[in-house]
C-alpha positions in Angstrom: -39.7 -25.9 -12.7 -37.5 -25.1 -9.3 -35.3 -22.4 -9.1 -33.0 -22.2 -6.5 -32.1 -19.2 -4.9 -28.3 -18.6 -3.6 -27.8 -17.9 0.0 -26.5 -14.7 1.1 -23.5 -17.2 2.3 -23.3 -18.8 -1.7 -23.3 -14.9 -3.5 -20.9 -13.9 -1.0 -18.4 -16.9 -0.7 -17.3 -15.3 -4.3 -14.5 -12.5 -3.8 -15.4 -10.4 -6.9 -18.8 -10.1 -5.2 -17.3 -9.1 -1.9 -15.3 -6.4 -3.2 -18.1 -4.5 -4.9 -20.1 -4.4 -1.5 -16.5 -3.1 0.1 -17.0 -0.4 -2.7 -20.7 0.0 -2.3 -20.3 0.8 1.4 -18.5 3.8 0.7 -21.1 5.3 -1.9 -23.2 4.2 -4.7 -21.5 3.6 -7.9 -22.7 3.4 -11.4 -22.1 0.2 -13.3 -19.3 1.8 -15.4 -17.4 2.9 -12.4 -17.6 -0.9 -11.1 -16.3 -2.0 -14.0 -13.5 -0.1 -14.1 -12.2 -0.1 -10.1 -13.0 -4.6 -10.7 -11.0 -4.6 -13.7 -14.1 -6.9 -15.2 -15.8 -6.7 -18.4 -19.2 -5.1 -18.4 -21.1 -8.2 -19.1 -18.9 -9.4 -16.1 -19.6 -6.8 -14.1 -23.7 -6.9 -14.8 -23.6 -10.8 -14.0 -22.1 -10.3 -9.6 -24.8 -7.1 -10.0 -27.7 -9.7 -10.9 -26.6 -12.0 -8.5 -25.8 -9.5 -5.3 -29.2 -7.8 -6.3 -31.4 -11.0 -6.7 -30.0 -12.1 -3.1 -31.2 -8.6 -1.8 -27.7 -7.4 -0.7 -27.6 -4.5 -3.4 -30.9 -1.9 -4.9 -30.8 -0.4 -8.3 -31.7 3.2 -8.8 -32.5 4.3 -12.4 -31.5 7.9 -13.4 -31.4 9.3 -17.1 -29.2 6.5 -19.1 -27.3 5.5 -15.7 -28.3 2.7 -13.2 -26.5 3.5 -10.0 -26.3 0.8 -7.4 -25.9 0.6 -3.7 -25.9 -1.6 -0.9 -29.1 -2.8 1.0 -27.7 -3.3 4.8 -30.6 -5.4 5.9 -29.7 -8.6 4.7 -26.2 -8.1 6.1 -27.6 -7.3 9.4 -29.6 -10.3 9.2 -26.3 -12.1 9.0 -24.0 -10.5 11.4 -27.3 -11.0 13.7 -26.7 -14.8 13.1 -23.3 -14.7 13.5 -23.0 -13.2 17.1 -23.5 -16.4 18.5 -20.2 -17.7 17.3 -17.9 -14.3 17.7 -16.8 -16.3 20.8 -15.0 -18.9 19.1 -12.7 -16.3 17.6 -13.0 -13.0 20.0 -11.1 -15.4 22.5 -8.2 -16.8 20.3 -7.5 -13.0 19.1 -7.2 -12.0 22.4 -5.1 -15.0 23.4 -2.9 -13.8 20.3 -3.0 -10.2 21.3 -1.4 -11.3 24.7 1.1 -13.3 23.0 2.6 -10.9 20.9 2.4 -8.0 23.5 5.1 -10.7 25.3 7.5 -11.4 22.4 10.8 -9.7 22.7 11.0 -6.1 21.3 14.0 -6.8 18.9 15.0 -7.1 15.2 15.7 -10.2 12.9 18.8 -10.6 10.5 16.2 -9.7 8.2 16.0 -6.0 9.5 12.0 -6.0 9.9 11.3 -4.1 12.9 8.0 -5.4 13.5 6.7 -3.9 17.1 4.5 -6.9 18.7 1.3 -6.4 17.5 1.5 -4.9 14.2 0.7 -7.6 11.9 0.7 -5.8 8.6 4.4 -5.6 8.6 5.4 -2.3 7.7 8.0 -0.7 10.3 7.1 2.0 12.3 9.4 4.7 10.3 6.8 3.8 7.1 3.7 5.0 9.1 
C-alpha cells in the first residue's frame, strides 16, 4: 500500500496550520492552549498537530500528563533556502511600490484618512 506524504508546501497551504507555527515561534505551547488561542475543537486541534508533526515542521515533548509542542526550524530553512532564488521577482516590485508611494501627494481624502505614503496598514498617525 502507498502512502503519500504532504509537502511542507501541501500542510502549510492550510491557514489553521500556519497560525499555530505563528504561535509556536514565540514559545511552545501545550495542546490545550492551542486549542484555545485557534478557537478549534481538541480533536481539531490534534488533527493540524499530526499533520505539521508528520511533515517535520513541529516536535512533541512529553511531560507528566501534558504534550507540549514546538516548532522544528529545519524544515523551514530548507524552504526559505529554496525560495531565495525567486525573492527577486517580488524584492523588485516592492521597491518599485515603495518609490511610488514615497511620490503620491501628502494630502487627505473626503474620507478624512490621513494615510502618510507608505503606511499601508491604514491607521493614521495620531492612532500610533
Amino acid at each position: 500500500m502507498f502512502i503519500a506524504v504532504a509537502t511542507p508546501f501541501e500542510v502549510l497551504a492550510e491557514p489553521t496550520r500556519r497560525r499555530i507555527l505563528d504561535l509556536l515561534r514565540e514559545r511552545p505551547r501545550s495542546v490545550n492552549e492551542l486549542t484555545e488561542q485557534l478557537g478549534l475543537t481538541q480533536p481539531g486541534t490534534s488533527k493540524h498537530l499530526r499533520v505539521l508533526r508528520d511533515a517535520g515542521l513541529v516536535r512533541v515533548r512529553p511531560d507528566a500528563q501534558r504534550r507540549w509542542y514546538e516548532l522544528c526550524p529545519e524544515p523551514l530553512a530548507e524552504l526559505d533556502a529554496w525560495l531565495a532564488p525567486y525573492r527577486w521577482m517580488w524584492a523588485g516590485r516592492l521597491d518599485t511600490l515603495e518609490q511610488h508611494l514615497n511620490t503620491m501627494p501628502n494630502g487627505s481624502d473626503s474620507s478624512g484618512d490621513h494615510t502618510a505614503p507608505g503606511q499601508l496598514d491604514g491607521t493614521k498617525s495620531e492612532d500610533r
